[in-house]
C-alpha positions as CSV (number, residue, x, y, z in Angstrom):
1,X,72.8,-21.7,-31.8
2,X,69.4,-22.5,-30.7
3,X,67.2,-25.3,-33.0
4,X,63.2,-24.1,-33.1
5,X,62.1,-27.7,-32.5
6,X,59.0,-26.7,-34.9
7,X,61.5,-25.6,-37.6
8,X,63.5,-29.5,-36.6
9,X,60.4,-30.7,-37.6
10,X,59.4,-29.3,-40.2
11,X,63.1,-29.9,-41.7
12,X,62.3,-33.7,-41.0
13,X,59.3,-33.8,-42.5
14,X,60.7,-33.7,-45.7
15,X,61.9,-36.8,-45.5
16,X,59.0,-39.1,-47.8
17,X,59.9,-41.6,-45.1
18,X,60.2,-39.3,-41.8
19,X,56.4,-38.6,-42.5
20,X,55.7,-42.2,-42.9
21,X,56.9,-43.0,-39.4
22,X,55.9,-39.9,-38.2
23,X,51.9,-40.7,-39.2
24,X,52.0,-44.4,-38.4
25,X,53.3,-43.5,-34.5
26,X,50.8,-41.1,-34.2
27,X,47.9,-43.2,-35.1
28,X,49.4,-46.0,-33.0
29,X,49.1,-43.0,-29.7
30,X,45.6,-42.0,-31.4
31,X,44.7,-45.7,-30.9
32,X,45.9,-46.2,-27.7
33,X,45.1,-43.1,-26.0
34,X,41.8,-42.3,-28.1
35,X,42.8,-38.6,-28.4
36,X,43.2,-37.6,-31.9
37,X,44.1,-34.2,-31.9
38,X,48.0,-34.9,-31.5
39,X,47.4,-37.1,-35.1
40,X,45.2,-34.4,-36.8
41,X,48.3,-32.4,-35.9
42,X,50.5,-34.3,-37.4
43,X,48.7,-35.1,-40.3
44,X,48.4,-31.1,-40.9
45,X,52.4,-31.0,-40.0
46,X,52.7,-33.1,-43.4
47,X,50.4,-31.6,-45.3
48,X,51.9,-28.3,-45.1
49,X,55.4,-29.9,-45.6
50,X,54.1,-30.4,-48.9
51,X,51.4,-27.7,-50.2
52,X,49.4,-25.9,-48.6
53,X,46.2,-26.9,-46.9
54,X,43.6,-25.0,-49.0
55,X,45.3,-27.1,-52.0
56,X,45.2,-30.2,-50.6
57,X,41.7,-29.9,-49.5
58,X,40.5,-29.0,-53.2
59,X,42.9,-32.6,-54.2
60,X,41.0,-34.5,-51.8
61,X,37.4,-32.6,-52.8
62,X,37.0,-31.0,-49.6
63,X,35.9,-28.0,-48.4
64,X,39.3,-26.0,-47.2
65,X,37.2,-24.8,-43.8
66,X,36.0,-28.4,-43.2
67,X,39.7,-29.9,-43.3
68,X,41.0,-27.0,-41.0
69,X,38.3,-27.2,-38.8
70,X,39.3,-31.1,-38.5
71,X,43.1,-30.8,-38.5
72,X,42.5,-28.0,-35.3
73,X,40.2,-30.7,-33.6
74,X,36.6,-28.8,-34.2
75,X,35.3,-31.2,-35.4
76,X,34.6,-34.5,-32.8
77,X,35.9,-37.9,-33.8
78,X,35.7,-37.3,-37.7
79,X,34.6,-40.5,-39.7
80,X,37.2,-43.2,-40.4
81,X,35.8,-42.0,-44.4
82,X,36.7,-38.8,-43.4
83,X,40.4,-40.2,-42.4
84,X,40.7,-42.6,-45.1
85,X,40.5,-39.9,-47.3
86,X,43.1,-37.7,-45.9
87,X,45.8,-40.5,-45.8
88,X,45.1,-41.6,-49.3
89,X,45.4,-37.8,-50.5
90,X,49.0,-38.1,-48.6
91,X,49.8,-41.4,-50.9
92,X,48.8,-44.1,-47.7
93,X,46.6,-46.6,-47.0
94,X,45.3,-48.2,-44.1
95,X,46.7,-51.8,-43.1
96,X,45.3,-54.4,-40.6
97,X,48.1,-57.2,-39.1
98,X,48.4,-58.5,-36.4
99,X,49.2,-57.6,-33.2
């Protein structure tokens, strides 16, 4: 039996705490590496794990094309606003400690 590592992942990412750690490692490689497709991606990975993306958008009052267009890296460097109000549509917050 072969495992569809997309299907794995979605399977996982049902997990409330799975997409915790899933987000938080992916804005750590965002920070680090400056390239945030790979965390758009994941952030649209757990957004469909739980609706659908044209409903989240209307939760967070966004336009459904302008949160695609963002999640498939269209849009350059979106606005930490822009991000803030993505996680806190998900349930999370942004945290500062130190390193």
């Amino acid at each position: 039996m072969t495992i569809n590592f997309d299907d794995d992942l979605n399977r996982q990412l049902q997990d409330p705490t799975f997409q915790q750690l899933w987000l938080r490692e992916t804005i750590i490689e965002y920070i680090e590496d400056g390239d945030y497709r790979e965390f758009f991606r994941a952030l649209e990975q757990v957004i469909k794990a739980r609706t659908t993306v044209s409903e989240f958008a209307g939760k967070i009052g966004m336009n459904r094309v302008q949160l695609v267009d963002i999640l498939h890296g269209r849009t350059k460097k979106p606005s930490f606003v822009t991000i803030g109000r993505i996680l806190s549509g998900l349930g999370y917050s942004l945290d500062v400690k130190s390193a």
